[in-house]
C-alpha positions in Angstrom: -45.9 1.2 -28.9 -44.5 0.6 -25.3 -43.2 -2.4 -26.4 -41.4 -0.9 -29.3 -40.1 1.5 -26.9 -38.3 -1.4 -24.4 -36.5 -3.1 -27.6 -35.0 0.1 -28.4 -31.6 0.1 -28.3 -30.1 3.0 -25.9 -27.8 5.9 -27.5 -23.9 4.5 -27.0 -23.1 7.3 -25.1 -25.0 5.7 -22.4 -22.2 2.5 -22.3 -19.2 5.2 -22.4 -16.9 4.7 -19.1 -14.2 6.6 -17.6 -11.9 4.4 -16.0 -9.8 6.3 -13.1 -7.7 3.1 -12.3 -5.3 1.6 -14.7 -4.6 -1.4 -12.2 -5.6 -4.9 -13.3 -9.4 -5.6 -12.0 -10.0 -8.7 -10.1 -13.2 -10.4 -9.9 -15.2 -10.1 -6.7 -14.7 -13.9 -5.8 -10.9 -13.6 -5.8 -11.4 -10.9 -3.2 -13.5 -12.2 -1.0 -13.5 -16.2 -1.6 -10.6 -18.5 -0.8 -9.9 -21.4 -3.1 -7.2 -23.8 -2.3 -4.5 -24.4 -4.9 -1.1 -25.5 -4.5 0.7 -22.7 -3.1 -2.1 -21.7 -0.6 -4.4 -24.1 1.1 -4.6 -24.9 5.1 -2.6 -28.3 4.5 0.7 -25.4 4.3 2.1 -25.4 7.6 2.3 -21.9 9.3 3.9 -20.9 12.9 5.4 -17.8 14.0 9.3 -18.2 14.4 10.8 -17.8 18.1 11.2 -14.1 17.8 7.9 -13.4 16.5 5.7 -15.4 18.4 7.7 -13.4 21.2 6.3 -10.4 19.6 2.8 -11.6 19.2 2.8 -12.4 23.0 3.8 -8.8 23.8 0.8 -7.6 21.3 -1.7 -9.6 23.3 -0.3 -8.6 26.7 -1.9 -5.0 25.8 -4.9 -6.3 25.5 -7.6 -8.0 28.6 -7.8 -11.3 27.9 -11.7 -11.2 27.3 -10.2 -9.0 24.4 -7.2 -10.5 23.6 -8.8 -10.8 19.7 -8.3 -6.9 19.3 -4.8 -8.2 18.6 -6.1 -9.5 15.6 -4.5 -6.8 12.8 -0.9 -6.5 13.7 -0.8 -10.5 14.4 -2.0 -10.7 10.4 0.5 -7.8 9.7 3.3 -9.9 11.4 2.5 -13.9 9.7 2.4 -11.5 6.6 5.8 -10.2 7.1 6.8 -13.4 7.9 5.3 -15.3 5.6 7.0 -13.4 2.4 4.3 -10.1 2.2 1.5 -12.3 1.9 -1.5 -13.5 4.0 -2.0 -17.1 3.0 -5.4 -19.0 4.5 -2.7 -20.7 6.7 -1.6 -17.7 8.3 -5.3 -16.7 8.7 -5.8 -20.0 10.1 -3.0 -20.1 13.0 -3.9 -16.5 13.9 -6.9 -17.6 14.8 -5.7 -20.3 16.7 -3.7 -18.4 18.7 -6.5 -15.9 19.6 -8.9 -18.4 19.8 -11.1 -16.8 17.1 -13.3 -18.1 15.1 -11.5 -18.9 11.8 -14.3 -16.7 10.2 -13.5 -14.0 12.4 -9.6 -13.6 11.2 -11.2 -13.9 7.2 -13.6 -11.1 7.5 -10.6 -8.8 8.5 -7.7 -9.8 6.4 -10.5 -9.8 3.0 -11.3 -6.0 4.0 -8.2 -4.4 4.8 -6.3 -4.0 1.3 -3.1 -3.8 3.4 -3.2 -7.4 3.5 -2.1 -9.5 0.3 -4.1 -12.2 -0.7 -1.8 -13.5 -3.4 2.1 -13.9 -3.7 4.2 -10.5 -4.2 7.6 -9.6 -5.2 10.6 -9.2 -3.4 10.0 -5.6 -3.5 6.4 -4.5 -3.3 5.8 -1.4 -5.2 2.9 1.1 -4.6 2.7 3.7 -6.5 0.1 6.6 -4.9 -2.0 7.8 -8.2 -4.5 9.8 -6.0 -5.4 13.8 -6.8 -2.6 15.3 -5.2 -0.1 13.3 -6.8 -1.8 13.0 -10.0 -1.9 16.5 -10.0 1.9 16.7 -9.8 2.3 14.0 -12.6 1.6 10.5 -10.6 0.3 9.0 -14.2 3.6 9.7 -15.4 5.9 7.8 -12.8 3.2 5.0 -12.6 4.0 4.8 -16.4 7.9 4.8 -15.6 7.8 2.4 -13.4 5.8 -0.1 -15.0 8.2 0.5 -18.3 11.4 -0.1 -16.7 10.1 -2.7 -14.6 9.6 -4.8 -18.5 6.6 -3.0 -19.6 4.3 -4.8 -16.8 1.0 -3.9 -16.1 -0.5 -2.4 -12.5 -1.4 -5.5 -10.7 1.7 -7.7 -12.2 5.1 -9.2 -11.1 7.9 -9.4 -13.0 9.0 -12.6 -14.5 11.9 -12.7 -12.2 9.7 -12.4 -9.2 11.9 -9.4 -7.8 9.2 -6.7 -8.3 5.3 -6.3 -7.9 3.8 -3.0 -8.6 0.2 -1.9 -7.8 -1.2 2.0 -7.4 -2.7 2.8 -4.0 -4.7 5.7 -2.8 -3.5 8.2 -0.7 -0.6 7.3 1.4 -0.1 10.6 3.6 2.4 12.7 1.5 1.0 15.1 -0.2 3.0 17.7 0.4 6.0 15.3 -1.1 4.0 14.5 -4.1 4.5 12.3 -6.6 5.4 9.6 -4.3 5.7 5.7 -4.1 6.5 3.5 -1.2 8.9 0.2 -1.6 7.9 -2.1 1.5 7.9 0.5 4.5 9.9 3.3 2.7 8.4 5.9 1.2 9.9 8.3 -1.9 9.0 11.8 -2.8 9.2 14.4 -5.0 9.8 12.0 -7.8 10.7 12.4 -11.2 11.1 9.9 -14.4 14.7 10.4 -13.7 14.7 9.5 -9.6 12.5 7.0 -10.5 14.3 5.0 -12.2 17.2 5.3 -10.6 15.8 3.8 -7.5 13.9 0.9 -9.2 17.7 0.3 -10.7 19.4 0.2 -7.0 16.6 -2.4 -6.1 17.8 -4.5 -9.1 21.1 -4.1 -7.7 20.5 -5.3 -4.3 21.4 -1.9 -3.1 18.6 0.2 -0.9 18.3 3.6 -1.5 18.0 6.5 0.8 14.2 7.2 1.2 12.2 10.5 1.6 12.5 13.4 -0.2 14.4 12.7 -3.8 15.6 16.6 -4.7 17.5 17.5 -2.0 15.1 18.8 0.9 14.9 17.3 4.1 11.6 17.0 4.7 8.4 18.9 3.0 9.7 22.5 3.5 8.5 24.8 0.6 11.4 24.2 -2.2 11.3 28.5 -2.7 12.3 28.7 1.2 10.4 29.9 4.2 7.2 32.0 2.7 5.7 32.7 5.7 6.2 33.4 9.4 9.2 34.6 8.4 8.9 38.3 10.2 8.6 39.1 14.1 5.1 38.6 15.3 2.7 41.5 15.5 0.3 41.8 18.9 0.0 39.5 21.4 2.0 37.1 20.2 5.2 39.2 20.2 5.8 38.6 24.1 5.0 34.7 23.7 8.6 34.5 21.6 11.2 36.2 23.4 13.8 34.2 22.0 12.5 35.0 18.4 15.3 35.8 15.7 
């Protein structure tokens, strides 16, 4: 009878999955293993140009020498920026060098910190936040723009022409500005289908568009004007603002 019970086959409700994230998944060995091919393997020369190695030697300065591998994040943030938004293994490799790390060492960090790209991106590197405040304010939707006028790409992809990568991040601080996406450093809010797509199409155009706030407001002031605080302060607090109007 137990026996019989084991070979039972469970109810298919039990195999039902809700999948949160639309981006491509990626085997755990493409995360975490390096495997030479023939755009990234150590026999790639790698060296920081004049002015950045300048910069890298001001990083370290901050640092004690004993501690001099502290340095270790913004010198991987800089090889990536230098090195086309991507950390290759030989940019991994010479920033060890330079800190006198064990290659190991420099691996462990640039494998944990999604910040750093494992794999060649676009020219323009677009995240796309899809976490609870902006999907609450219809993230889903500009995620779908944006892959759409992009060629009808998937989360995860590049397009053909190489110009454009698009993934979706967690949260990336601006809630308040929600639905949001951020193009390389530059971040844009209060997005719409509409604002959407008229920045992807500036990008296509070589042009850059104004970042921030994308319906008219400076920064993240409520869009029905001042709410609160608006009145002269009862109690104490009335003689701490003299110069109150």
């Amino acid at each position: 009878m137990l026996s019989r019970l084991c070979r039972t086959t469970p109810p298919r409700n039990l195999f039902r999955k809700r999948f949160i994230s639309s981006t491509t998944s990626r085997n755990s060995d493409a995360l975490f293993v390096h495997r030479d091919t023939p755009y990234n393997n150590p026999k790639i020369a790698f060296e920081f140009n004049a002015e950045n190695l300048k910069r890298a030697q001001s990083i370290i300065s901050n640092y004690p020498p004993q501690y001099k591998k502290a340095a270790v994040i913004p010198l991987l943030d800089l090889g990536q920026r230098q090195n086309r938004g991507w950390t290759s293994i030989s940019v991994m490799n010479y920033v060890a060098n330079l800190l006198k790390m064990p290659p190991m060492r420099v691996y462990e960090v640039a494998t944990f910190y999604t910040m750093f790209n494992r794999e060649p991106i676009g020219e323009h590197f677009v995240q796309v936040c899809t976490t609870t405040p902006c999907m609450l304010r219809g993230s889903t939707e500009i995620l779908n723009t944006v892959c759409e006028h992009l060629g009808n790409i998937k989360p995860g992809q590049t397009t053909k022409d190489g110009k454009f990568t698009v993934i979706e991040v967690e949260c990336q601080g601006a809630c308040s500005n929600a639905p949001m996406l951020v193009v390389g450093d530059d971040f844009y809010e209060d997005l719409t289908p509409q604002t959407t797509r008229k920045i992807l199409d500036s990008f296509k155009k070589g042009e850059k568009p104004k970042p921030g706030p994308q319906t008219g407001r400076q920064t993240s002031e409520n869009s029905a004007g001042l709410t609160a605080l608006n009145t002269k302060p009862y109690g104490p607090g009335e003689f701490c603002q003299p110069d109150f109007q």
